[in-house]
C-alpha positions in Angstrom: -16.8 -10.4 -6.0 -16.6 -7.8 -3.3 -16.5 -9.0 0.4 -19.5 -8.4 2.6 -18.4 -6.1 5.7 -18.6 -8.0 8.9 -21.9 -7.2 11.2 -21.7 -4.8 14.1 -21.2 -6.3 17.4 -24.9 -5.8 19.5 -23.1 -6.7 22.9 -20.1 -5.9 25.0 -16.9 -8.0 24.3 -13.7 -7.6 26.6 -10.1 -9.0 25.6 -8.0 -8.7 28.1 -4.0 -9.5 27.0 -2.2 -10.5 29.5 1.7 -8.5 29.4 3.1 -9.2 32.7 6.2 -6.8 32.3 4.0 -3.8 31.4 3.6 -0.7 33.4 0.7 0.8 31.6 -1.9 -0.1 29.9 -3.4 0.2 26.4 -7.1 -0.1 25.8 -9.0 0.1 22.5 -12.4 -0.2 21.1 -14.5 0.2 18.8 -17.2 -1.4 16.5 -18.3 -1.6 13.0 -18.8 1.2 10.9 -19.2 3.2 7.7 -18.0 2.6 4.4 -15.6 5.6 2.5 -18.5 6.5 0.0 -21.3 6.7 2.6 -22.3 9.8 1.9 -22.3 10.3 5.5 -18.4 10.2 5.6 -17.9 14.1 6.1 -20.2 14.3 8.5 -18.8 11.5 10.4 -15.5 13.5 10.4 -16.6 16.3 11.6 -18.3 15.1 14.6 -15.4 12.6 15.3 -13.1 15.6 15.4 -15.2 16.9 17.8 -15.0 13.7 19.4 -11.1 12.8 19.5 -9.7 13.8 16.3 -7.7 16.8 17.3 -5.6 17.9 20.9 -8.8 20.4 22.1 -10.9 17.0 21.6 -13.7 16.2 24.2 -11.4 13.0 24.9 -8.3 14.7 25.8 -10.2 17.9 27.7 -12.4 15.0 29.9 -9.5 12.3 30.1 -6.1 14.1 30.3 -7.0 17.7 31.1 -9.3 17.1 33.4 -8.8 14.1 35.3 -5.1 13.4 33.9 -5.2 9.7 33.6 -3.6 9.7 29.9 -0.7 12.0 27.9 -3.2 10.9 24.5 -6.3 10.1 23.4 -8.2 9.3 20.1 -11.0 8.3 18.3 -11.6 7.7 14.2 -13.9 6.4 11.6 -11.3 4.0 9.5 -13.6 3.8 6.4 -12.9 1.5 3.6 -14.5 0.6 0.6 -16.8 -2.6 1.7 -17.0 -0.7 5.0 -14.8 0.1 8.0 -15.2 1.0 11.6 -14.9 3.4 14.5 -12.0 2.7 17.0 -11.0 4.9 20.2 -7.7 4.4 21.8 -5.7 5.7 24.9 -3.4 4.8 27.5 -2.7 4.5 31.3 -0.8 3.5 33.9 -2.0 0.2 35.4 -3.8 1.3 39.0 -6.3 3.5 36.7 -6.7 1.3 34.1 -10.5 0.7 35.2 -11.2 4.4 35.9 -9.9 5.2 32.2 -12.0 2.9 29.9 -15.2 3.4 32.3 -14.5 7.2 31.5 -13.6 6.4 27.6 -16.7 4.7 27.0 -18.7 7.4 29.3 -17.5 10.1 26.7 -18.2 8.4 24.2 -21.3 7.2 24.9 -22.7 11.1 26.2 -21.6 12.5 23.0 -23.3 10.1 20.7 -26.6 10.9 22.3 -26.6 14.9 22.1 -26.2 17.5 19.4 -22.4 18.8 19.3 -22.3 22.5 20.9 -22.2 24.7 17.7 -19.5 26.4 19.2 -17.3 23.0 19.4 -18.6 22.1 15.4 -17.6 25.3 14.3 -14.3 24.8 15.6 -13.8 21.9 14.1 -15.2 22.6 11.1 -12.6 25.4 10.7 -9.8 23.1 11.9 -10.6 20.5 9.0 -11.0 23.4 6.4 -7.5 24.7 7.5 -5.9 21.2 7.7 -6.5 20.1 4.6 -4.8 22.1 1.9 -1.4 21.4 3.9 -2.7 17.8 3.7 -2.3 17.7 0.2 0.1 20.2 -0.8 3.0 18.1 -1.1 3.1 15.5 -4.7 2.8 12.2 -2.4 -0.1 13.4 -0.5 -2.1 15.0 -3.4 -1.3 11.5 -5.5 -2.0 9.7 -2.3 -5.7 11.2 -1.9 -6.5 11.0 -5.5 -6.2 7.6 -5.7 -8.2 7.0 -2.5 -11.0 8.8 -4.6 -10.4 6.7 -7.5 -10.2 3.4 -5.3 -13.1 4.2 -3.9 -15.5 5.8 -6.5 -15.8 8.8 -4.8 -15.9 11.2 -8.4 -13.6 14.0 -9.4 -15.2 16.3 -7.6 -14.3 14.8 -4.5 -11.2 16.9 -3.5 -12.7 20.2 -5.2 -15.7 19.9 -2.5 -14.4 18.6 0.2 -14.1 21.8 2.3 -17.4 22.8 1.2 -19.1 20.2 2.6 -17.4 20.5 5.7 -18.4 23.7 6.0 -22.5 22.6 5.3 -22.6 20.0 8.6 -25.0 20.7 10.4 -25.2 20.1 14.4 -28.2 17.9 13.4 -26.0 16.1 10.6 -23.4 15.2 13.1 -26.0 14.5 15.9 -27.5 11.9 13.7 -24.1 10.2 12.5 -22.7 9.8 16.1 -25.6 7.9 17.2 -25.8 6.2 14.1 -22.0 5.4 13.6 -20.6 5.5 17.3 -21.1 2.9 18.8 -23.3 2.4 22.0 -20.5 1.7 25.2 -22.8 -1.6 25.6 -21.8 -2.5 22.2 -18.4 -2.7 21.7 -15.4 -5.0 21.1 -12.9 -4.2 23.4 -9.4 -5.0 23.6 -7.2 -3.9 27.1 -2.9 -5.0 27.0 -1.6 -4.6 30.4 -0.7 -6.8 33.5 -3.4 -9.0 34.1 -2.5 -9.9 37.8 -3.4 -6.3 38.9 -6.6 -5.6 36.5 -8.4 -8.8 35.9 -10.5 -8.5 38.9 -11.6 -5.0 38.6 -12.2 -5.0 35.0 -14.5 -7.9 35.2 -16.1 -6.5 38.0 -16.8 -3.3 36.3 -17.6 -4.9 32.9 -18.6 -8.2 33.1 -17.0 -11.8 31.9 -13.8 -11.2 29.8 -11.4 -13.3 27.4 -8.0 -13.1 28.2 -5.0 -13.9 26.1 -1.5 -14.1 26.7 0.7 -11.6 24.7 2.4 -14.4 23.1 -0.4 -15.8 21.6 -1.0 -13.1 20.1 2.1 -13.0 18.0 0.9 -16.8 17.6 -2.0 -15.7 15.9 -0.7 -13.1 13.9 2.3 -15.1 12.5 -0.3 -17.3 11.4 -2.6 -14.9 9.4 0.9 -13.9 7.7 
């Protein structure tokens, strides 16, 4: 019997791990998402890409470009096949630690709620039509994504198309999968690793009650999973 996926989160959560030694911080977040054989999986790429899939992302252009809070950047829909989830990480150093997530979840949370400029979809519709013949060129990689489509049920055609229906998103397609998919910055499971003594205070203040965790328990908790 398959597993169920877990339910989105409706609210907020904030973990806070407390490293005392670190100089910057790492955030991450994210939510529930889409399985691999939604049919809405392509789509979802494409505006992600958009998103934070690439260098020229809207992430790294509003985060390190512009305001040059972070080196990198990301967002990605990790799609599996009773379901996955959409996570966006970066990095920063500690003082701007607050400034950094409030922007994360600001992009985020803007580009979910408009239609992608056709200008940025084209672009990276182009860069995912390019990228993915060197993607599978090489024995590994071509084995590697075949059997992702047979895990998955996916169909043979599923390589043979795949730039094709790249090409056939739509601004409205990936309109309606962001706001579908991404989640809203109010609904969100968060997880922030850095020195607690210096950002407790203003990342509750900003964001409301938070958990926080010693990094040792963490490994705790892992070497007990194991």
């Amino acid at each position: 019997m398959r597993a169920a996926p877990p339910s989105r989160l409706t609210a907020r959560r904030v973990l806070l791990v407390d490293k005392p030694d670190a100089t910057q911080t790492q955030i991450r977040l994210g939510n529930v998402a889409i399985a691999r054989n939604d049919p809405a999986y392509v789509p979802a790429v494409v505006a992600n890409t958009i998103l934070g899939g690439g260098f020229t992302s809207q992430l790294i252009e509003e985060l390190r470009i512009k305001r040059s809070l972070t080196y990198s950047a990301w967002s990605m829909f990790a799609a599996r096949l009773a379901g996955g989830d959409f996570r966006l990480g970066t990095f920063t150093k500690t003082p701007t630690t607050t400034e950094t997530l409030a922007l994360a979840l600001s992009v985020e949370g803007e580009f979910r709620s408009h239609a992608p400029a056709r200008e940025r979809l084209a672009k990276a519709k182009t860069y995912l039509r390019g990228q993915f013949p060197l993607r599978i060129e090489s024995p590994d990689a071509l084995a590697a994504r075949l059997a992702e489509a047979e895990f998955n049920a996916l169909g043979p055609e599923e390589l043979a198309t795949y730039r094709a229906r790249v090409a056939a998103v739509t601004p409205e397609q990936a309109a309606e999968v962001a706001g579908k998919l991404m989640p809203p910055p109010e609904a969100v499971a968060i997880v922030v690793v850095g020195k607690a003594a210096d950002i407790h205070d203003a990342l509750a203040a900003r964001f409301g009650p938070l958990e926080t965790m010693a990094a040792r328990d963490c490994e705790k908790l892992s070497a007990a999973k194991r």
